[in-house]
C-alpha positions as CSV (number, residue, x, y, z in Angstrom):
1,X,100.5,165.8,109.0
2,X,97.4,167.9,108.4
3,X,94.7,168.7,110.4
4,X,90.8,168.4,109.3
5,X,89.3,171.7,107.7
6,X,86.6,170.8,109.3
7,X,87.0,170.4,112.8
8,X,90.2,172.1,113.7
9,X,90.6,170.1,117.2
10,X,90.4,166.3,115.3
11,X,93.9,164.6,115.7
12,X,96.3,164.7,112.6
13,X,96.0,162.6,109.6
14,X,98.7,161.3,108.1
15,X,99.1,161.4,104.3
16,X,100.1,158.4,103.0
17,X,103.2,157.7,101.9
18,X,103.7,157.4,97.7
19,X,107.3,156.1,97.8
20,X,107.5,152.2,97.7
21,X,110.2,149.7,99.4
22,X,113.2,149.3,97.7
23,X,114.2,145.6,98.8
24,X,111.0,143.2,97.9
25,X,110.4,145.1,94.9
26,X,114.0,144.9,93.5
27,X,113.5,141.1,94.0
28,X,110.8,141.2,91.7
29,X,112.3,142.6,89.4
30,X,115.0,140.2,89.4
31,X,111.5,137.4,88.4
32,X,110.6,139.9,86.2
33,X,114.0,140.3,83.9
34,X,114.4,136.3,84.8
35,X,111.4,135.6,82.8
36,X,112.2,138.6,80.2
37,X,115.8,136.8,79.7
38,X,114.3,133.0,79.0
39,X,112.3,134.9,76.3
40,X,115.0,135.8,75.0
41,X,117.4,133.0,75.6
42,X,114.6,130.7,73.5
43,X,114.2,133.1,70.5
44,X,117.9,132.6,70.2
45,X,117.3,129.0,70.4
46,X,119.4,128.4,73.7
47,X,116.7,126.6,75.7
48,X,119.0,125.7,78.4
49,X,119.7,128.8,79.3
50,X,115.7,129.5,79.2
51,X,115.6,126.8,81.5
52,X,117.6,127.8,83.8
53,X,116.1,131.3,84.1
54,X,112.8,130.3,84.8
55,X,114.3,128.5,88.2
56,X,115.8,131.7,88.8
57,X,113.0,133.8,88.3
58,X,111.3,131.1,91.1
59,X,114.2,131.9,93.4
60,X,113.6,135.7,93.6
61,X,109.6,134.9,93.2
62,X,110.1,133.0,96.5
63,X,112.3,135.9,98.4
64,X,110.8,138.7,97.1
65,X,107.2,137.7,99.2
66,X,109.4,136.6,102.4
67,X,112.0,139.6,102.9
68,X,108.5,142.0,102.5
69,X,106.9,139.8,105.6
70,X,110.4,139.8,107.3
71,X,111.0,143.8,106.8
72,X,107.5,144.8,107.5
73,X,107.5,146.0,103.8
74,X,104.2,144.4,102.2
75,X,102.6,147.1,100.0
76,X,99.8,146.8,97.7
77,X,102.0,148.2,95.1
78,X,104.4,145.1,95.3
79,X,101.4,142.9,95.2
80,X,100.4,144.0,91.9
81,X,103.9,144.2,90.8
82,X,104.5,140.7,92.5
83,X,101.2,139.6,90.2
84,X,102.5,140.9,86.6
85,X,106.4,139.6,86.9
86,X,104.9,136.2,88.0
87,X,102.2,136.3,84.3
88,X,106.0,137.0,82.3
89,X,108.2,134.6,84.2
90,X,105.7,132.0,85.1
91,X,102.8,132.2,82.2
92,X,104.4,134.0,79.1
93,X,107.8,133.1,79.3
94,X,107.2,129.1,79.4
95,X,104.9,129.2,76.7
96,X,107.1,131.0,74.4
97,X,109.5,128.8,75.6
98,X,107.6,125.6,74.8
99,X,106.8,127.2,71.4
100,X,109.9,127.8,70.3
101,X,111.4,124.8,71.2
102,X,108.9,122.8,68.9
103,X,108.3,125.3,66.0
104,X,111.8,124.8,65.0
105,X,111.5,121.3,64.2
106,X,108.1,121.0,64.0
107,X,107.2,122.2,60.1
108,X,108.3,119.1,58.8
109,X,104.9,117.3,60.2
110,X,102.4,119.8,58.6
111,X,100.5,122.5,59.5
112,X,97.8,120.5,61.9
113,X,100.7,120.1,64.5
114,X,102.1,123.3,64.3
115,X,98.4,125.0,65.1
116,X,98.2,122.4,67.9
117,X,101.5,123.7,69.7
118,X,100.5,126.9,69.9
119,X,97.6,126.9,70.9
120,X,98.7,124.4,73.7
121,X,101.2,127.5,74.5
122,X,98.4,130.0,74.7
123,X,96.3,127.4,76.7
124,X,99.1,127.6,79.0
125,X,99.6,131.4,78.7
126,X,95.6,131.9,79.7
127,X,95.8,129.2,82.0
128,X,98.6,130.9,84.0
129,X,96.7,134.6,83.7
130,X,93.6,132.9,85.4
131,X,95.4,131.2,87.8
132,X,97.0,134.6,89.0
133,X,94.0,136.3,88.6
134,X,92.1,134.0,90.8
135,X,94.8,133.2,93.7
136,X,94.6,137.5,93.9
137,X,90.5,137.8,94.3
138,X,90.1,135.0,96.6
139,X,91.0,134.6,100.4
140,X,92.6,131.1,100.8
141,X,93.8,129.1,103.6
142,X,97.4,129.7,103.9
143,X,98.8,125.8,103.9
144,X,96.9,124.8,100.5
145,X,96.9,126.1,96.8
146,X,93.8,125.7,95.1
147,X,94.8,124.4,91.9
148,X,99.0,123.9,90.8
149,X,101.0,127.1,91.3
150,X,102.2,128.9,88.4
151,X,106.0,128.7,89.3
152,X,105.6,125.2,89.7
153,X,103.7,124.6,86.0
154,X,106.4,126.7,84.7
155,X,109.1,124.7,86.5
156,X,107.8,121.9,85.0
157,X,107.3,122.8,81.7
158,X,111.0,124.2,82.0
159,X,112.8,121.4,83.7
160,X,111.3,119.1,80.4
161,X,112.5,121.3,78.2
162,X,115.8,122.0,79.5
163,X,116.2,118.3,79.7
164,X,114.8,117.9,75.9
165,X,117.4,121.0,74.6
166,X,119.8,117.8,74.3
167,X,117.7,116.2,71.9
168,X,118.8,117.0,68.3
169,X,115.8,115.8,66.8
170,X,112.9,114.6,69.0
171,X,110.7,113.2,66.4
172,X,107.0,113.7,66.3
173,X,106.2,111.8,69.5
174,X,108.9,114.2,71.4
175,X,107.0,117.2,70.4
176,X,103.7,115.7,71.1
177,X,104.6,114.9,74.3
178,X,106.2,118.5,75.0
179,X,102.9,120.3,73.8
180,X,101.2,117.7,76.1
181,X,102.9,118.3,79.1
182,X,102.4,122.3,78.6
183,X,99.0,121.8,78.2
184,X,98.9,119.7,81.4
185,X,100.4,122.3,83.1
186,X,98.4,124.5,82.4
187,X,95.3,122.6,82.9
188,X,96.5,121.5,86.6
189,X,96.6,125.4,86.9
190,X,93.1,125.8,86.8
191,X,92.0,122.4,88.3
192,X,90.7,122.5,91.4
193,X,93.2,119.8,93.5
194,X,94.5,121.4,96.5
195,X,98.4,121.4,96.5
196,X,100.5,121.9,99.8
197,X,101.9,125.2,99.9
198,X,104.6,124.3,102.3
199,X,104.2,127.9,104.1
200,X,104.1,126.4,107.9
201,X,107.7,126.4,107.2
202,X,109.0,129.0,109.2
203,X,113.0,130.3,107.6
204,X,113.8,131.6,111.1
205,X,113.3,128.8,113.4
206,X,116.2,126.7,114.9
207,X,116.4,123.7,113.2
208,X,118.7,120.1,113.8
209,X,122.3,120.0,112.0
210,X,120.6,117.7,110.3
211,X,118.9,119.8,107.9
212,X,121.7,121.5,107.0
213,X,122.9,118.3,106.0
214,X,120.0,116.9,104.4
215,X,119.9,120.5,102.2
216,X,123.5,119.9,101.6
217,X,122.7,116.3,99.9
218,X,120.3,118.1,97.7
219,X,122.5,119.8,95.9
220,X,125.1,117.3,95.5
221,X,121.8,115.2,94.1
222,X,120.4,118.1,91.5
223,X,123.9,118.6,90.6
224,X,124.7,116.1,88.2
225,X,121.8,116.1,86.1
226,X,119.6,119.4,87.4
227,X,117.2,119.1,84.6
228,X,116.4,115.6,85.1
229,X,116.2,115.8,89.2
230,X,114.0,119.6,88.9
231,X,111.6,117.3,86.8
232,X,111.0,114.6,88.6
233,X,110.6,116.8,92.1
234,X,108.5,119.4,90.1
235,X,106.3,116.8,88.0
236,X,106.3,114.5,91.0
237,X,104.7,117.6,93.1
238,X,102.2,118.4,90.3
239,X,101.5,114.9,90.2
240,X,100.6,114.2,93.4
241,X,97.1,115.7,94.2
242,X,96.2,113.8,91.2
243,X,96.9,110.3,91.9
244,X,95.6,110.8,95.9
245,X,92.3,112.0,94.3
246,X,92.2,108.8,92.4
247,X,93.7,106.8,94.7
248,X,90.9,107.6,97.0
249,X,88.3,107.5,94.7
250,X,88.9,103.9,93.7
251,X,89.0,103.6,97.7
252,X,85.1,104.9,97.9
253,X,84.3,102.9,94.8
254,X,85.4,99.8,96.8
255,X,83.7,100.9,100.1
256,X,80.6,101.2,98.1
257,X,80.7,97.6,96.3
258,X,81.5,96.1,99.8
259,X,78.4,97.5,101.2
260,X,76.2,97.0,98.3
261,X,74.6,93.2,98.3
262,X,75.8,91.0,96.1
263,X,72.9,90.7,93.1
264,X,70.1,88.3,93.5
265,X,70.4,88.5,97.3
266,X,67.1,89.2,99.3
């Protein structure tokens, strides 16, 4: 503590501390190396361990942020770390992902598909970089996300390509359709659909047995075939803002004709 140099009887300041918390911080870097790893794991053409790291780069992703709130530990130091292990584990790592997977067995169709699966990555890659970039500047409310999370995008885009690994040859429609959903992904990134962000869930309130249960049952569920049970809760999550926006637009377009008179009346 130091004392002003102007005014000798002010009360001590305290410097500010330049260490930073151990715990939340070695969580991210457990995201971090995650995403690093399915980098690597899809240069070496295993994409089902490249899978399977991105789900484990979500799991640290989603404890680093709690154990800093729980242990009073939140620095603006782990936010910006937070921010650049989510770009390589959630943006950079599922494109290259996604890349790899199809520029193996993509040379065969010509050069016009190869340029369009890389730049679907990189539409991805940006896609992901804005999305972080935005959900830091802006204040939002707390139970929405505006626009599909990034470890979400990148669980989809993982969980289909896990699931495609066993495919020994895809064909050109399997390749479109991987470049496609990437560039969904990605696009629902920067959309503007509000997506639940399930955080009025509170870890250290009493629950019924019958949530341990129920969590119990999803993972005898996901078990047998994690790839194909990660997509469907992952794509079906993605999917959902979307179809309630349409669904209750066609609602409004049906209010309206009701109300409108029918032509040649008057």
């Amino acid at each position: 503590m130091m004392r002003s140099l102007m005014d000798p009887d002010s009360p001590p300041v305290r410097r500010q501390s330049r260490g930073i918390y151990l715990l939340p911080n070695l969580l991210t870097t457990g995201c971090l190396f995650s995403g690093f790893y399915a980098i690597v794991a899809a240069i070496d053409g295993n994409f089902e361990r490249a899978g399977v790291a991105v789900f484990i780069a979500m799991i640290f992703d989603g404890l680093d942020g709690r154990v800093a709130r729980l242990t009073s530990t939140e620095s603006a130091f782990g936010k910006e770390y937070d921010s650049l292990a989510d770009m390589v584990a959630f943006g950079v790592a599922p494109a290259i992902v996604s890349y790899q997977w199809g520029v193996a067995r993509i040379a065969e169709y010509g050069k016009a598909w190869y340029r369009f699966g890389w730049l679907a990555a990189f539409f991805y890659a940006v896609a992901a970089a804005l999305r972080l970039a935005k959900f830091g500047s802006r204040v939002q409310d707390k139970r929405y996300f505006e626009g599909l999370p990034s470890p979400s995008a990148a669980a989809v885009v993982a969980a289909f390509l896990w699931m495609s690994s066993e495919w020994r040859e895809p064909g050109l429609p399997g390749l479109i359709l991987a470049f496609m959903i990437t560039a969904a992904a990605g696009a629902l990134m920067v959309c503007r659909f509000s997506y639940s962000s399930f955080k009025g869930f509170d870890l250290t309130r009493p629950v019924r047995f019958i949530w341990l249960v129920g969590v119990a049952l999803i993972f005898i569920v996901i078990a047998p075939a994690p790839a194909i049970v990660l997509l469907v809760i992952f794509g079906g999550y993605a999917l959902w803002s979307p179809l309630v926006w349409v669904w209750r637009r066609v609602r409004r377009l049906k209010r309206q004709e009701r109300k409108s008179p029918p032509e040649g009346a008057g």
